[in-house]
C-alpha positions as MATLAB code, in Angstrom:
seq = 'XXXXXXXXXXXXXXXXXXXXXXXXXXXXXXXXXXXXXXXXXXXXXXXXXXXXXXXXXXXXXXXXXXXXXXXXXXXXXXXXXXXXXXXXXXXXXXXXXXXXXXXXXXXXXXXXXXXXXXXXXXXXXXXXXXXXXXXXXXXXXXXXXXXXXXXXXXXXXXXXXXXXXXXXXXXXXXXXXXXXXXXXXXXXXXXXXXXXXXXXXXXXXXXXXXXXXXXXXXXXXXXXXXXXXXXXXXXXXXXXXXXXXXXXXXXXXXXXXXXXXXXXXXXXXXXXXXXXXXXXXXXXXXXXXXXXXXXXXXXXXXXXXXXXXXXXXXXXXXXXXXXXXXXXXXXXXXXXXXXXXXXXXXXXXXXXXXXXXXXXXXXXXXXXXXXXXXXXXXXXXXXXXX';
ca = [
     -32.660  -18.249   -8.980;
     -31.355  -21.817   -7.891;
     -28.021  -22.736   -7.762;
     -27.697  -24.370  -10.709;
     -28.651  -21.027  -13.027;
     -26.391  -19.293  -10.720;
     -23.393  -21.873  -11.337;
     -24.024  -21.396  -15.343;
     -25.112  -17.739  -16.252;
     -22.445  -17.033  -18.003;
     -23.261  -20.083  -20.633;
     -22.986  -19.364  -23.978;
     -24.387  -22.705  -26.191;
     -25.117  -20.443  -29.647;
     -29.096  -20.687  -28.132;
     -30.777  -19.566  -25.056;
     -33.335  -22.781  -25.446;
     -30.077  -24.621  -25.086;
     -28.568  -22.125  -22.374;
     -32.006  -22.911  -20.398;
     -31.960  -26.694  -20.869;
     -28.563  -27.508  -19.519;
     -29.330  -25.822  -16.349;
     -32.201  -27.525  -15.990;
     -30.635  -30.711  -16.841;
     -27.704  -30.531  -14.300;
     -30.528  -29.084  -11.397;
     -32.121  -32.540  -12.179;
     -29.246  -35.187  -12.680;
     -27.538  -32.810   -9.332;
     -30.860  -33.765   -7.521;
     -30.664  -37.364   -8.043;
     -27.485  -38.513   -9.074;
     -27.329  -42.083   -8.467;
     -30.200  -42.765  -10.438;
     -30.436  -43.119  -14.202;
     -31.658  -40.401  -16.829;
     -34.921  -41.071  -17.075;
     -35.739  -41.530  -13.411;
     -33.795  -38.273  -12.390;
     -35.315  -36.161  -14.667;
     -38.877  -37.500  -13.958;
     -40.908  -37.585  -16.938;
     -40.266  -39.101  -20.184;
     -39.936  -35.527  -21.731;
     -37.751  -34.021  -19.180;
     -34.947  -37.241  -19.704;
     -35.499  -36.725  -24.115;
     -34.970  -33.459  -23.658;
     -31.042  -34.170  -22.200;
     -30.586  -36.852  -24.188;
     -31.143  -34.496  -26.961;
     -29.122  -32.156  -25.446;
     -25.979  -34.895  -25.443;
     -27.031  -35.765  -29.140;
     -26.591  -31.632  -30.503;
     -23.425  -31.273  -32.488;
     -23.686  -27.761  -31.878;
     -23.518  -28.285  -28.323;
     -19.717  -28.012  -27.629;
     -18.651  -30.360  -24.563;
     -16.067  -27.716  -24.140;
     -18.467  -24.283  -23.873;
     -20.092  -26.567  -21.184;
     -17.079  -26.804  -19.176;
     -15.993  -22.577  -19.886;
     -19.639  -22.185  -18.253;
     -18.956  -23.419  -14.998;
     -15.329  -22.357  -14.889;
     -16.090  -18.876  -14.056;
     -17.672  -19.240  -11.143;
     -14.983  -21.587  -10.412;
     -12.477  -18.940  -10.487;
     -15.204  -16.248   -8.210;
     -14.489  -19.212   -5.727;
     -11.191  -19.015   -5.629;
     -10.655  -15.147   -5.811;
     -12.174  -15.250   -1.987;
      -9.324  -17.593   -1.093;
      -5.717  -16.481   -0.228;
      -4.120  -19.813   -1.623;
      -5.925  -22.161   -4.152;
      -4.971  -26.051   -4.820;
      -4.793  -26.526   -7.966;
      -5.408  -30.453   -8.208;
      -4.433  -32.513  -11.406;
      -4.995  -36.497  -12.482;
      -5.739  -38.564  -14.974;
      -8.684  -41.291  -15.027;
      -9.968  -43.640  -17.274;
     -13.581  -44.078  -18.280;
     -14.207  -47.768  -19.578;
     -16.717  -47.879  -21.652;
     -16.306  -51.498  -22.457;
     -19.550  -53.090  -21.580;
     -20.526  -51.145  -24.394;
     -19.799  -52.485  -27.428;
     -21.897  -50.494  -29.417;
     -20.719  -47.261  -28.886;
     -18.565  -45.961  -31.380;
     -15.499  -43.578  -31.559;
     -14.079  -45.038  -28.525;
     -10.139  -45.973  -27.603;
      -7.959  -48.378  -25.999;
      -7.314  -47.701  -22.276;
      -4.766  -49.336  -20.370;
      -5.139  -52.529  -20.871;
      -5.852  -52.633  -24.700;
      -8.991  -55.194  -24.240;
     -10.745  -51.913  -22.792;
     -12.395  -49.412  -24.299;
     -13.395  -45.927  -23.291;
     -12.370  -42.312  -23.013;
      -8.947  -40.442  -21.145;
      -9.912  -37.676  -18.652;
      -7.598  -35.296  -17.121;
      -8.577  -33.121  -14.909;
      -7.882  -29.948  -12.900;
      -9.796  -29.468   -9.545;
      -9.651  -26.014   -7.362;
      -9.562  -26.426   -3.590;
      -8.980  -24.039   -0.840;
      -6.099  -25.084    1.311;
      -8.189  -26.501    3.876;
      -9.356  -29.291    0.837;
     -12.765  -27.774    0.195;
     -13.417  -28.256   -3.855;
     -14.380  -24.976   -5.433;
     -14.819  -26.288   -8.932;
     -12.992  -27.399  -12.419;
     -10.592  -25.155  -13.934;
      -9.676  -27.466  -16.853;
     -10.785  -30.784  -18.539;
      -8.475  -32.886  -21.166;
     -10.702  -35.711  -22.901;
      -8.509  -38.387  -25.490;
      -9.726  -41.282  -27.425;
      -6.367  -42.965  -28.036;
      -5.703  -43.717  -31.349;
      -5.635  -47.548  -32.366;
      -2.414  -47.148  -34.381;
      -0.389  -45.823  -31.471;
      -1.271  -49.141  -29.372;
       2.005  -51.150  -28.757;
       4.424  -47.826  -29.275;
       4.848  -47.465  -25.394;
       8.741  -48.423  -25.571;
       9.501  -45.627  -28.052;
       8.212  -42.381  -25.633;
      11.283  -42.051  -24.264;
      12.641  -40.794  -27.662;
       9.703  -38.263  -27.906;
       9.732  -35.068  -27.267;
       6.693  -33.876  -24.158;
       4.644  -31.871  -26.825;
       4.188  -34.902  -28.615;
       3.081  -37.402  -25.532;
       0.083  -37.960  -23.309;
       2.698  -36.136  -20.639;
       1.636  -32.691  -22.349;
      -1.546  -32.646  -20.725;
       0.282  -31.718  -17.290;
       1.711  -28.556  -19.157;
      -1.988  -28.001  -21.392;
      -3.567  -27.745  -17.763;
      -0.697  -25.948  -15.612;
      -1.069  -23.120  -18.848;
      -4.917  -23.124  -18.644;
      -5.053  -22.830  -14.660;
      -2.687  -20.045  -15.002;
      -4.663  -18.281  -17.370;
      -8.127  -18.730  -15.553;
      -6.345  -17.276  -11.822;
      -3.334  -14.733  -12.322;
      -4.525  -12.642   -9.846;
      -5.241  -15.318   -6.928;
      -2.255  -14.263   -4.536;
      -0.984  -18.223   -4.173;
      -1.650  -20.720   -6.515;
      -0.356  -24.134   -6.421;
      -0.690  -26.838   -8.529;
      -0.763  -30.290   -6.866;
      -0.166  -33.631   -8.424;
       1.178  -37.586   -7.888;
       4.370  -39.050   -9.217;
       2.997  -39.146  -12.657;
       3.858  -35.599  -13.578;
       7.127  -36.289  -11.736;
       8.197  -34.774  -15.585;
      11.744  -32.159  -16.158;
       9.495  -30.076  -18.806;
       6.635  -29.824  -16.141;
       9.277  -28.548  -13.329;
      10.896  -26.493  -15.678;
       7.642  -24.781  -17.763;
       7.026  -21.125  -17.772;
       4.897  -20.315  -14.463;
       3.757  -16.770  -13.573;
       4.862  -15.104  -10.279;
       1.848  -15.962   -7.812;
       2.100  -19.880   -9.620;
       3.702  -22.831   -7.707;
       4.322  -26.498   -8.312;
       3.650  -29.274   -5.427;
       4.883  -32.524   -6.974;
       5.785  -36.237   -5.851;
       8.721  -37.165   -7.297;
       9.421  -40.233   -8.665;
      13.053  -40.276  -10.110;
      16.328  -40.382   -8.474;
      16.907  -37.002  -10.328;
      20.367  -36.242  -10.842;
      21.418  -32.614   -9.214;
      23.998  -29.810   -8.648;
      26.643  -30.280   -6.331;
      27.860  -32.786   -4.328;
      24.893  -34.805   -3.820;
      25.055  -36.171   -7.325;
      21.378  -37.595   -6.900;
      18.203  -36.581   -5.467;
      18.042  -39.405   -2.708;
      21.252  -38.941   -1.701;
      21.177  -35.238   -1.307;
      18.110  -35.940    1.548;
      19.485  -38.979    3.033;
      22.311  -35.982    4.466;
      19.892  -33.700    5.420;
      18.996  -33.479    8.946;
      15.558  -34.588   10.704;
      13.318  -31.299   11.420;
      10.561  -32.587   13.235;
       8.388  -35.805   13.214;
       4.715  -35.994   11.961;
       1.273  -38.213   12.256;
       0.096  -38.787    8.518;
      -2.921  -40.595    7.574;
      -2.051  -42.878    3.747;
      -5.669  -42.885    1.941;
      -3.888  -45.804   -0.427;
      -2.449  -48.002    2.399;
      -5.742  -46.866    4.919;
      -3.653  -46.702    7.718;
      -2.274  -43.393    9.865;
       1.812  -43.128    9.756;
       4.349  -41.297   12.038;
       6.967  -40.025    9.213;
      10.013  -38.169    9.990;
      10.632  -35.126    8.158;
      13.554  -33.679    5.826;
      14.206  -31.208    3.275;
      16.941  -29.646    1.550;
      17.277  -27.736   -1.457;
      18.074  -28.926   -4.670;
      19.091  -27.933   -8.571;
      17.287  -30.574  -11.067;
      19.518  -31.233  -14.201;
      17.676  -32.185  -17.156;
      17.682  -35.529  -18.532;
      20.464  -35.598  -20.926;
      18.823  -38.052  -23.235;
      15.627  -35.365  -23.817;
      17.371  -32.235  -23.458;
      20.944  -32.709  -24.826;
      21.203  -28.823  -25.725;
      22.430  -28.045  -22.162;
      18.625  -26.535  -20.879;
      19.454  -24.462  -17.326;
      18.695  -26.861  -14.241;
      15.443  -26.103  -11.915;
      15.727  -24.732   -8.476;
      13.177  -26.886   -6.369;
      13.338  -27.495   -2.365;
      12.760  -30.973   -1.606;
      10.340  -32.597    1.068;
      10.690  -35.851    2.131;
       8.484  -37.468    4.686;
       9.596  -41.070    5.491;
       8.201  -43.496    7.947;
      11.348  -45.219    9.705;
       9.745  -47.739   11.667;
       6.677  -49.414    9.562;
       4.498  -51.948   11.293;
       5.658  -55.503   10.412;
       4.968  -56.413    6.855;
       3.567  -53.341    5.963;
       5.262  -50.807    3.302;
       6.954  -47.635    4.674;
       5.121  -44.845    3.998;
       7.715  -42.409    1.741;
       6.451  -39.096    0.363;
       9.343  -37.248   -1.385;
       7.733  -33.467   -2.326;
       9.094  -31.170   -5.038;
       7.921  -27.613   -4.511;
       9.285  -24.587   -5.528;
       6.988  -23.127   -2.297;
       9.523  -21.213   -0.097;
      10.625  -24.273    2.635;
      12.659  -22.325    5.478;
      12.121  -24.937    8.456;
       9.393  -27.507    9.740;
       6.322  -25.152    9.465;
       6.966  -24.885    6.011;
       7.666  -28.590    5.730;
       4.053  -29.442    7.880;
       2.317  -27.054    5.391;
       3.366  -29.190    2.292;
       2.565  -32.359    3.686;
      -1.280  -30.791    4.064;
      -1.559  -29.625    0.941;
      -0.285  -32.489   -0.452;
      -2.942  -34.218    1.327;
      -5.383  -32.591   -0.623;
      -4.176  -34.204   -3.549;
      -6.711  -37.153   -2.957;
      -9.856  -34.826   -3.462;
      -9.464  -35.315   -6.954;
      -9.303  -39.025   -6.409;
     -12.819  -38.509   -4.835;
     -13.527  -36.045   -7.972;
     -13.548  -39.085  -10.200;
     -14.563  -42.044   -7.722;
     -17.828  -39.274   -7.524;
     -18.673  -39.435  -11.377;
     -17.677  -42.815  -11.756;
     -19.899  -44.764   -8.600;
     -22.278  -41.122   -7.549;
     -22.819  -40.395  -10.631;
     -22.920  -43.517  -12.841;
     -21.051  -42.382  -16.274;
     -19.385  -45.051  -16.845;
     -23.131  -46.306  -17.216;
     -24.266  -44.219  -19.415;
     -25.305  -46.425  -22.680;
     -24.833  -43.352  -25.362;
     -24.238  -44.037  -29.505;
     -20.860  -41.970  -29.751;
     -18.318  -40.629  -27.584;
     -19.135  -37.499  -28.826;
     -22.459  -37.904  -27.184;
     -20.197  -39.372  -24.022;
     -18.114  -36.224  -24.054;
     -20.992  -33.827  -23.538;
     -22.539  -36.121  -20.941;
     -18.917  -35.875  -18.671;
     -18.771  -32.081  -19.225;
     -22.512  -31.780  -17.779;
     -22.049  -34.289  -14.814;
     -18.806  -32.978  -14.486;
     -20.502  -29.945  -12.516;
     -22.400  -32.250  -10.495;
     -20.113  -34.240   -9.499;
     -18.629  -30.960   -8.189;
     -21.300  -30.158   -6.414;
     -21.662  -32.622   -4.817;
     -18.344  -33.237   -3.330;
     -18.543  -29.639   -2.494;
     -21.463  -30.402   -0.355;
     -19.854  -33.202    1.390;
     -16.463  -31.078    2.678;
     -17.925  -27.890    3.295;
     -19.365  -29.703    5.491;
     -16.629  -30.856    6.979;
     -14.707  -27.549    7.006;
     -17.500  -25.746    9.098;
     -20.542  -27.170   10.360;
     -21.514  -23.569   11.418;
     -22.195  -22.432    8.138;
     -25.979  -21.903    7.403;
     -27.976  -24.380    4.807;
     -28.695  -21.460    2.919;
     -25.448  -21.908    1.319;
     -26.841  -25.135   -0.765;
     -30.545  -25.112   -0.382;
     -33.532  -22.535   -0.847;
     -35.665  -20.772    1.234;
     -38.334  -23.930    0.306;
     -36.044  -26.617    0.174;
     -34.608  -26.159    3.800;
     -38.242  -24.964    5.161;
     -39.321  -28.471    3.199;
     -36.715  -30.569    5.348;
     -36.901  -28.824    8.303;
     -41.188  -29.884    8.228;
     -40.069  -33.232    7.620;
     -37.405  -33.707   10.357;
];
């Protein structure tokens, strides 16, 4: 059986001619990414026979995501903690002015398709596979509204796709015995800290308010400036490409909601802050400032040093879309709709993961057989040629 049937047995498309032809199609567009439709597939059939795949409106982009997300989840039940990795991307879509069905990104001259999505990772950052995928076409009529969010309550913002996903991942792994979800300053969000979460579920979050708090400290920043260095750290900032030597801090801390959103009086959240802070920055550079919230037990500097990794893993989701974007080519993809566009994402959306898979499992362990990605043939193949 290759991989690839394996990944996507348990796909259920309303036909098994349809079951069959998406596993064939992601074997094929997994075997030669980079290239376009008709040259990965290999025949002129082969690459209609996607393409009509894409074009079915019985062919939910969302039953091709719920195939691969159980194997997903077999992943993660062998690990004792699982990353759960959110972000949003854009897809533009704008040097394609025929397609149709498409909406304004962030600059409202593009065009294209939202994405949010929710990567599993071991704690030593190897991907094990999507657990959730948001796609948006923003509506035209919303465009200039920005300045009146902050009057709106979460359900009814882009900001409820942090929640949507945090609900979905708990769903998919109540049983994993850690399971924490990791994101940027984005979903730095009171309803996000504050939403329901199951016992074995965790938040890893950079903030990025000043958050008012209980007790003296009045403020967030203030409360770690007065807590006392634990230990010192060598970090390595994938934005600024540079390594860092950060002090660390962290303190616990009671988040009072935003009075403004949640005038009722809503209890405060319990969270223990992290802040790693580079005191002495090389000249002209930016100081490198991660400020955690985690409601991960934080008794000392192990604790703190465990954060910071996991955090750290934050950027394989970065890679996640960087892989469909340039390894994959979707924003190249010259399709009618984005209906058509959607199903496309959800079926290189495996790849993608497979791919980056390869590349840090790797990385983890070098030890561990090829058997693991290739086939009796395929390795014997290689192994003949090398």
């Amino acid at each position: 059986m290759s991989w690839a049937s394996e990944e996507l047995k348990r796909v259920n498309l309303g036909d098994a001619r349809l079951n069959r032809r998406l596993m064939t199609a992601v074997e094929q567009l997994a075997e030669h990414p980079a290239q376009s439709v008709p040259q990965a597939c290999g025949s002129a059939g082969a690459a209609k026979a996607v393409y009509r795949l894409w074009d079915n409106e019985r062919v939910s982009d969302e039953e091709i995501r719920k195939a691969h997300v159980p194997a997903t989840c077999s992943r993660c039940l062998e690990q004792p903690v699982v990353l759960a990795i959110q972000d949003t991307t854009d897809l533009d879509f704008t040097r394609h002015p025929a397609t149709q069905g498409l909406g304004y990104l962030e600059r409202h001259q593009l065009r294209g398709l939202k994405v949010h999505s929710t990567l599993a990772a071991s704690e030593s950052g190897v991907p094990q596979g999507l657990l959730h995928q948001q796609v948006w076409v923003r509506d035209d009529a919303e465009l200039g509204k920005k300045h009146t969010r902050h009057t709106q309550a979460t359900r009814d913002k882009e900001s409820q796709r942090w929640l949507d996903a945090l609900a979905a991942t708990q769903a998919a792994l109540p049983t994993v015995p850690c399971l924490v979800t990791v994101a940027d300053r984005e979903a730095d969000i009171f309803d996000f800290l504050a939403a329901p979460r199951s016992d074995n579920s965790h938040l890893l979050i950079r903030a990025a308010q000043n958050r008012c708090v209980d007790g003296e400290g009045g403020h967030l920043f203030d409360l770690l400036a007065q807590a006392p260095a634990v230990g010192i750290e060598t970090v390595w900032s994938a934005r600024s490409q540079r390594e860092a030597v950060v002090t660390l801090r962290h303190t616990p801390a009671s988040i009072r909601p935003p009075r403004d959103v949640h005038p009722s009086g809503q209890a405060p959240v319990a969270v223990h802050a992290v802040l790693a802070e580079e005191e002495t920055p090389p000249a002209g550079a930016e100081a490198i400032r991660w400020l955690l919230l985690t409601t991960l037990p934080v008794a000392g500097e192990a604790d703190v040093r465990r954060c910071l990794r996991m955090y750290g893993c934050r950027w394989l989701i970065e890679r996640y879309h960087f892989t469909l974007k340039s390894g994959c080519g979707v924003e190249r993809l010259q399709l009618e709709t984005a209906d058509r566009l959607e199903r496309a994402l959800a079926t290189y959306g495996i790849v993608a993961w497979r791919l980056l898979w390869l590349t840090y499992q790797a990385r983890e362990d070098d030890s561990v057989p090829c058997t693991v990605a290739l086939q009796e043939h395929e390795w014997q193949s290689l192994h003949c040629k090398t």
